[in-house]
N, C-alpha and C positions, 0 to 999 in steps of 0.2 A: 722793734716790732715790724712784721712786716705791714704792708697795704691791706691785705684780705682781714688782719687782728684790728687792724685799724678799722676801717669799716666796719666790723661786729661790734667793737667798741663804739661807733659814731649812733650804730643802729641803736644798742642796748640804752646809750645818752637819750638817744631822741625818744624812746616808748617812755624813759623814766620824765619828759617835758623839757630837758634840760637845754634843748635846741642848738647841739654842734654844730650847724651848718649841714651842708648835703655828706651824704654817706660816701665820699668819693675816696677812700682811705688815706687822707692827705693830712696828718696832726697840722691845721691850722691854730691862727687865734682865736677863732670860735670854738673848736674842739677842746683846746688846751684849757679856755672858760667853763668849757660845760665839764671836763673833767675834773678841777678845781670847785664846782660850785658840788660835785658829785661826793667827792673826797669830805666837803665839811659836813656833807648831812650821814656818811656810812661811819658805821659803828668801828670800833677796833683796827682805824688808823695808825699805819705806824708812826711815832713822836720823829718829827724833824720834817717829816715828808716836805714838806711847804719848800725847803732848803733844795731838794733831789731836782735832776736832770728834769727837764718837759719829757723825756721819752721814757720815762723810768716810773714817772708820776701817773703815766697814763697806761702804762702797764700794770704796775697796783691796781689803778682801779678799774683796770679790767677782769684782773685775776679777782680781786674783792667781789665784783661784781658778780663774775661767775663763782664764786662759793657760796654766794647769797642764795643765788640761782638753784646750786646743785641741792643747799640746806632745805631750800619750800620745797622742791620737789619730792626730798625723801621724807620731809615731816609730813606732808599731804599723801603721801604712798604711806607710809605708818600709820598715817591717821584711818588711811583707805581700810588695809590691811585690821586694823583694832576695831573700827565698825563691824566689819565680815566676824571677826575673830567674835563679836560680845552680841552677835544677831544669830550666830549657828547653834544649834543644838547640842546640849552636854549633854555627857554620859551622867545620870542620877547618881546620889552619894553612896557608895560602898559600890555602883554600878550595877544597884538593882531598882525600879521605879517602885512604887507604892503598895505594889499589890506582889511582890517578894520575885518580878520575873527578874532575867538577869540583861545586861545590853539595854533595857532599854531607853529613850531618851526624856532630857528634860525640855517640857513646854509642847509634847508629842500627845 
């Protein structure tokens, strides 16, 4: 991992409370705690992890972290998108409204 992964990973520890130490991209003892303490609370850890190198350990959970990341974002942009999508106005069933015109809309 370089310094600059290091530090995004100390950053992303520190918003989660996990307290690595300063974001200075240096896998210390602090770091390697707070990514340890990160590892037992995320879901769908790989089996043995605990075994794996310090610097292999803290790239999982970096990568884990950012897929967690990328997941809320696009559940929250889906979520956005299906508000917008169930607030717009439909086309009336057969696409004529009540009174036999054609196009027009439903809740209009």
């Amino acid at each position: 991992m370089t310094p600059a992964a290091i530090g995004e990973l100390q950053a992303m520890l520190a918003l989660l409370g996990l307290h690595p130490g300063p974001e200075d991209g240096v896998l210390g003892a602090r770091s390697m705690a707070a990514v340890d303490r990160c590892l037992d609370r995320l879901p769908a850890v790989p089996a043995g992890i605990a075994a794996w190198a310090p610097r292999r350990r803290a790239a999982a959970c970096r990568q884990l972290l950012l897929d967690a990341l990328t997941r809320r974002r696009l559940e929250a942009s889906c979520g956005a998108r299906r508000a917008v999508a169930a607030s717009a106005p439909r086309i009336g069933a057969g696409g004529r409204d009540g009174r036999g015109r054609m196009g027009a809309f439903e809740g209009a």
